[in-house]
C-alpha positions in Angstrom: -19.0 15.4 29.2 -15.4 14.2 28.6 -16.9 11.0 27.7 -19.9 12.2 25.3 -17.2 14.0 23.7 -15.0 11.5 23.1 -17.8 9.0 21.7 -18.8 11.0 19.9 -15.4 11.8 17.8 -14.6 8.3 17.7 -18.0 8.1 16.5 -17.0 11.1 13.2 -13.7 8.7 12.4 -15.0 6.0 12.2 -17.7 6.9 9.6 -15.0 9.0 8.3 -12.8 6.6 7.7 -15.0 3.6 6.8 -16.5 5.3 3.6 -14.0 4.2 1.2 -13.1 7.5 0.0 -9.5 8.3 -1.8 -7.9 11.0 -0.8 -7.5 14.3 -2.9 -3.5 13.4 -3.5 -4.6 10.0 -4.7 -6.9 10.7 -6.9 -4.5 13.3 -8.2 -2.3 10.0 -9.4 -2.7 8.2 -12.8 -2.7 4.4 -11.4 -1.8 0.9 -13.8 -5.9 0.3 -14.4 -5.0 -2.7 -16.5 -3.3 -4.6 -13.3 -4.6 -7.8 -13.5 -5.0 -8.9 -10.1 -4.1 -12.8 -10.4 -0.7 -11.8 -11.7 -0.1 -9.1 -8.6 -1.3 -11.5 -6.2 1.6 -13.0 -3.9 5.2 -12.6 -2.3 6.8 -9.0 -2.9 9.9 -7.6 -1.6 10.1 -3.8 -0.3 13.1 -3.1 -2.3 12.3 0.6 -1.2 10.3 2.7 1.3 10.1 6.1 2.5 10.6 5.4 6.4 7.3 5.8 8.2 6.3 5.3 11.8 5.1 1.5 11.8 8.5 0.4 9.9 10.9 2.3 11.4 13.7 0.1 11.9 12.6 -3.0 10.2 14.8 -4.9 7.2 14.0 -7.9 5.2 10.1 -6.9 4.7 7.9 -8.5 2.4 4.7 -8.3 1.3 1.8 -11.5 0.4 -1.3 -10.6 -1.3 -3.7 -13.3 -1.3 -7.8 -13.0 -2.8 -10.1 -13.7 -0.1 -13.9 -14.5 -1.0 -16.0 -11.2 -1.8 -17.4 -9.2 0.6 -21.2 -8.5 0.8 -21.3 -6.6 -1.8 -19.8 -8.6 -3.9 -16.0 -6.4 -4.6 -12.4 -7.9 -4.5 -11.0 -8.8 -1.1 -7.5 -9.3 -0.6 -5.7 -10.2 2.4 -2.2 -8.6 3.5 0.2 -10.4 5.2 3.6 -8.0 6.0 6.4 -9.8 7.7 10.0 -8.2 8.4 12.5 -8.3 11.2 12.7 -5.7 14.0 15.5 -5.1 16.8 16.3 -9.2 15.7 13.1 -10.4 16.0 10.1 -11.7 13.3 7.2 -9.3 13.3 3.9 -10.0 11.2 1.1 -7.7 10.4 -1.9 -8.9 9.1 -4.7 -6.7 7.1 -7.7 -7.0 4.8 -8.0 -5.1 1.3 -10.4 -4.2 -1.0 -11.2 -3.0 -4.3 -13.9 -0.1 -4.1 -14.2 0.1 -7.8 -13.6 -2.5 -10.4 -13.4 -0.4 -13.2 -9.7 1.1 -10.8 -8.4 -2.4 -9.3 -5.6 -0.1 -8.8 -7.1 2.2 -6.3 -7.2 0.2 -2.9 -8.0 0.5 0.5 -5.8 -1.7 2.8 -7.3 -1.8 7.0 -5.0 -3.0 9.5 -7.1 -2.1 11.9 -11.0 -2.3 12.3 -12.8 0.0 9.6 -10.1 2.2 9.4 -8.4 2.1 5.6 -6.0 3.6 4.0 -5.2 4.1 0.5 -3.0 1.9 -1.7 -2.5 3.4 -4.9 -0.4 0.9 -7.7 1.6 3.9 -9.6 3.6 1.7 -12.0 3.8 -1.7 -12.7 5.8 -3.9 -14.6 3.2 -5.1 -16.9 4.8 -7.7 -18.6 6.4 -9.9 -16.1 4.5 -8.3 -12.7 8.3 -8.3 -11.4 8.2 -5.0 -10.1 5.5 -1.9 -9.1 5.7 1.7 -7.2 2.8 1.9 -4.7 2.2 4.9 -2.8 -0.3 5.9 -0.3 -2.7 9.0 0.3 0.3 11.4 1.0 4.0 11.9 -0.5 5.0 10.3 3.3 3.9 7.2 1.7 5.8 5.5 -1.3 6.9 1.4 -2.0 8.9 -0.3 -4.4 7.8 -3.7 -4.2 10.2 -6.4 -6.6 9.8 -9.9 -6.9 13.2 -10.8 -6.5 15.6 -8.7 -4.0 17.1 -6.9 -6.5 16.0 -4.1 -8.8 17.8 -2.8 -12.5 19.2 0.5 -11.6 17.5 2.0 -14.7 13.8 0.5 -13.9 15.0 2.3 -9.7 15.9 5.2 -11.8 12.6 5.6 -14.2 10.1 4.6 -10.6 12.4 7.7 -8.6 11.7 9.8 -11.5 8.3 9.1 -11.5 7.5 9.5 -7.4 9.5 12.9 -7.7 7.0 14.0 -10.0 4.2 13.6 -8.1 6.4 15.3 -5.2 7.8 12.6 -2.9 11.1 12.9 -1.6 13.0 10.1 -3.3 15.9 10.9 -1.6 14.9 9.8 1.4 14.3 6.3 0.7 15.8 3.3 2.9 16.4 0.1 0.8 15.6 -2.4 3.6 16.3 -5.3 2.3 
């Protein structure tokens, strides 16, 4: 019984999970829907995080987007390739993205793991250089500042803070990791 039980809810998440669907709190944010995607593509710092579970404890993290061919149906694959150093050793995660909807090339899902996808919502953007964007996930636990170099103008940390604590994420709480 245990078993059927248990198949059964793994079964529920995974159809759950696989559907593509934002959550309610993202779709609550305005995302940058003029990101062009060429220009976004590549190396990022994490200039700033909110500190969750699977980067607890890790400094220099980056970030490198990279388009992969289309899927089946024909939408925007991207792979995800996070590096960062943890208790003085390199650590690598790889994942897949995608772009549900061209019309919001802002609004992706990101899968480290099987059909499981989480949101990845592009907030703000530097849209004339592409040297800096605010990224945050289905939740206020979940917010990036991603630069292109390792630094960040205090006024442009200022105006993204500003912006995250209106949408009610704890800005004081974020780690500069780098």
């Amino acid at each position: 019984m245990k078993k059927a039980t248990l198949t059964l809810l793994l079964v529920i998440l995974t159809l759950g999970c696989s559907n593509m669907q934002f959550s309610d709190f993202s779709r609550s944010m305005t995302v940058v829907n003029d990101v062009k995607l060429d220009r976004y593509l590549g190396s990022w710092y994490e200039y700033a995080r909110l500190d969750v579970p699977f980067e607890k404890g890790m400094t220099e993290t980056k970030a490198n987007y990279s388009l992969l061919d289309p899927d089946k149906q024909g939408r925007t694959r991207i792979r995800v390739v996070n590096t960062g150093i943890k208790n003085g050793k390199f650590r690598e995660a790889r994942a897949k993205a995608l772009i549900p909807d061209p019309k919001e090339p802002a609004r992706i899902q990101v899968s480290f793991f099987g059909p499981f996808y989480s949101d990845y919502n592009i907030i703000a953007l530097d849209r004339e250089n592409y040297q800096w964007a605010l990224v945050a996930g289905n939740s206020t636990k979940y917010l990036w500042i991603l630069t292109r170099q390792p630094e960040l103008d205090p006024a442009v940390l200022e105006k993204l803070k500003s912006l995250a604590d209106g949408y009610g994420f704890n800005t004081a709480e974020l780690i500069f990791p780098q």
